[in-house]
C-alpha positions as CSV (number, residue, x, y, z in Angstrom):
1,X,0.0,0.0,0.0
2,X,1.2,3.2,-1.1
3,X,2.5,6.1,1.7
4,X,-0.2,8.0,3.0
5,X,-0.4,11.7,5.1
6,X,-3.3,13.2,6.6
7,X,-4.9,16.6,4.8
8,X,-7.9,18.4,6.0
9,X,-9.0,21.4,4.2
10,X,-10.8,24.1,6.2
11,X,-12.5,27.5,5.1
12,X,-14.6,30.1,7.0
13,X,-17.8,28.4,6.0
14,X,-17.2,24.7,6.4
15,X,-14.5,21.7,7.0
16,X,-14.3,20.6,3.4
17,X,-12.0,17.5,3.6
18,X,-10.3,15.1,5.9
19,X,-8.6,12.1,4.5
20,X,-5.7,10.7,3.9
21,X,-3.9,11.2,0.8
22,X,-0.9,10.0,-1.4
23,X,0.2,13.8,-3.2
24,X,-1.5,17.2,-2.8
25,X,-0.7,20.0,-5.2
26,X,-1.0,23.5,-3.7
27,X,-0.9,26.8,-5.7
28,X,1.6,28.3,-2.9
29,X,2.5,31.8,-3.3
30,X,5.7,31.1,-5.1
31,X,4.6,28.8,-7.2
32,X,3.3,25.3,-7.7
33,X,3.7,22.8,-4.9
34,X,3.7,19.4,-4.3
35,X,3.1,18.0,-0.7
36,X,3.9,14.1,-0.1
37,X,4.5,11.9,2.8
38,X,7.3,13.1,4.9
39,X,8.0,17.0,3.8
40,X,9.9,18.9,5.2
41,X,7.8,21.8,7.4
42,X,6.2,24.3,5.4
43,X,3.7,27.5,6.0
44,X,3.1,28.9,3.1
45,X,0.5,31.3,1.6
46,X,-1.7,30.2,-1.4
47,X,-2.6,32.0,-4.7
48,X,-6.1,31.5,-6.1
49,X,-5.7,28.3,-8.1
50,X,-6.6,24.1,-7.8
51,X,-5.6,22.7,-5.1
52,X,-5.7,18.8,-6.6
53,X,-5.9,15.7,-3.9
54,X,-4.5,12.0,-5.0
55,X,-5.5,10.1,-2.9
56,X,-6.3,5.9,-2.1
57,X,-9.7,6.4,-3.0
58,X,-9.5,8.1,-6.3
59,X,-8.8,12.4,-6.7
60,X,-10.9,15.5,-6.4
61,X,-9.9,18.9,-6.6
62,X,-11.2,22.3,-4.7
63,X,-10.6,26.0,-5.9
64,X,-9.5,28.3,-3.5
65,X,-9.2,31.7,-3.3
66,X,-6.0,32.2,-1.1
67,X,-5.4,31.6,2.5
68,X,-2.0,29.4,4.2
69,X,-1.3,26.2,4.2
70,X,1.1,24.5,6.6
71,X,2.6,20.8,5.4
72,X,5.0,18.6,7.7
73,X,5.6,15.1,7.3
74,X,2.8,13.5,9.2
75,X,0.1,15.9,7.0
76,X,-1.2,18.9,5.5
77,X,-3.3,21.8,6.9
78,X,-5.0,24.3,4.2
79,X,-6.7,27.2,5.8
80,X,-8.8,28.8,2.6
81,X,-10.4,31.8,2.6
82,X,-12.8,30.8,0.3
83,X,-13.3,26.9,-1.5
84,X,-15.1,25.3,-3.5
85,X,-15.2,21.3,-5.1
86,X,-14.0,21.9,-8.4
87,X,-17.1,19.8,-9.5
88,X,-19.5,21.6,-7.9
89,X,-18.1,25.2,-8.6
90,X,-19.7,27.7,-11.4
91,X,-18.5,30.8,-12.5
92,X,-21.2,32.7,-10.9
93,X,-19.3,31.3,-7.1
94,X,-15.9,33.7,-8.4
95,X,-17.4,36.6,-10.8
96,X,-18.6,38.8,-7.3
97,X,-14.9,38.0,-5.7
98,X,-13.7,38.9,-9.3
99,X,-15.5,42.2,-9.7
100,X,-14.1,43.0,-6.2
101,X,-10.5,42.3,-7.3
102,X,-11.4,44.7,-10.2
103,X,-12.2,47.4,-8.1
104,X,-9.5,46.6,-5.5
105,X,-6.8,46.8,-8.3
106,X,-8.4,50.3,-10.1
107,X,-7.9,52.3,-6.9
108,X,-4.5,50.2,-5.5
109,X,-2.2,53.0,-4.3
110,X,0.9,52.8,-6.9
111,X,3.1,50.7,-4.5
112,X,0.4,48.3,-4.3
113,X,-1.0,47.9,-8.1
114,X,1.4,45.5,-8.5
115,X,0.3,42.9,-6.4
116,X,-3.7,43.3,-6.5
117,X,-2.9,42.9,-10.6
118,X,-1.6,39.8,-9.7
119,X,-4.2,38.8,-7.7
120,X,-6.7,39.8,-10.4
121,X,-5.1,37.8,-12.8
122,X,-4.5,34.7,-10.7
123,X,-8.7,34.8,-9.9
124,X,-9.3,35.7,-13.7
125,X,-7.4,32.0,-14.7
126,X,-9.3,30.3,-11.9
127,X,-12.2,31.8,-13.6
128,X,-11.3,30.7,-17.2
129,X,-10.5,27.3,-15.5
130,X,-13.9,26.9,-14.5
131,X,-15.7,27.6,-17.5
């Protein structure tokens, strides 16, 4: 039997997941991420992207909007601010958080744009995804 680690996936409005799992891929902050059995301690921050879950009894994926994530060799612990099951997610759950990422980036103070343009774009491709 394949290496297992335990991943429970959280958000304000709910406890999404808690299994155990083989591989999780996380859309950290600095880019794609795989977490596996025994990694080495991690907290990291998460982009808006898939977070995708292999697992022993088949994979599912979740979009998420950011939040932190905190992987050590026993498990993984996402903290979302907001997620969704990819299969059960519609455009219609992102365009309001999208529209408010629009407006957030319009009036960003110059040494800010920068980063809320990178948001935007990151929850733009989650959109397209999701389409």
């Amino acid at each position: 039997m394949a290496e297992t680690m335990q991943f429970d996936l959280v958000s304000p409005e709910r406890n999404l997941a808690s299994m155990q799992v083989a591989s999780v891929q996380i859309p950290g902050a600095d880019g794609q991420m795989t977490a596996m059995p025994n990694h080495a301690p991690v907290i990291t921050t998460l982009r808006p992207g898939v977070l995708a879950v292999s697992g022993p009894e088949g994979d599912v994926s979740f979009a998420v909007t950011g939040g932190f994530a905190e992987i050590n060799p026993e498990g993984l612990s996402v903290l979302a601010e907001k997620a969704i099951p990819l299969a059960d997610a519609s455009a219609a759950d992102l365009e309001p958080i999208v529209a408010a990422a629009k407006a957030a980036a319009a009036s960003a103070a110059p040494e800010n744009r920068d980063m809320a343009e990178l948001l935007l774009a990151d929850l733009e491709e989650l959109l397209q995804n999701m389409v």
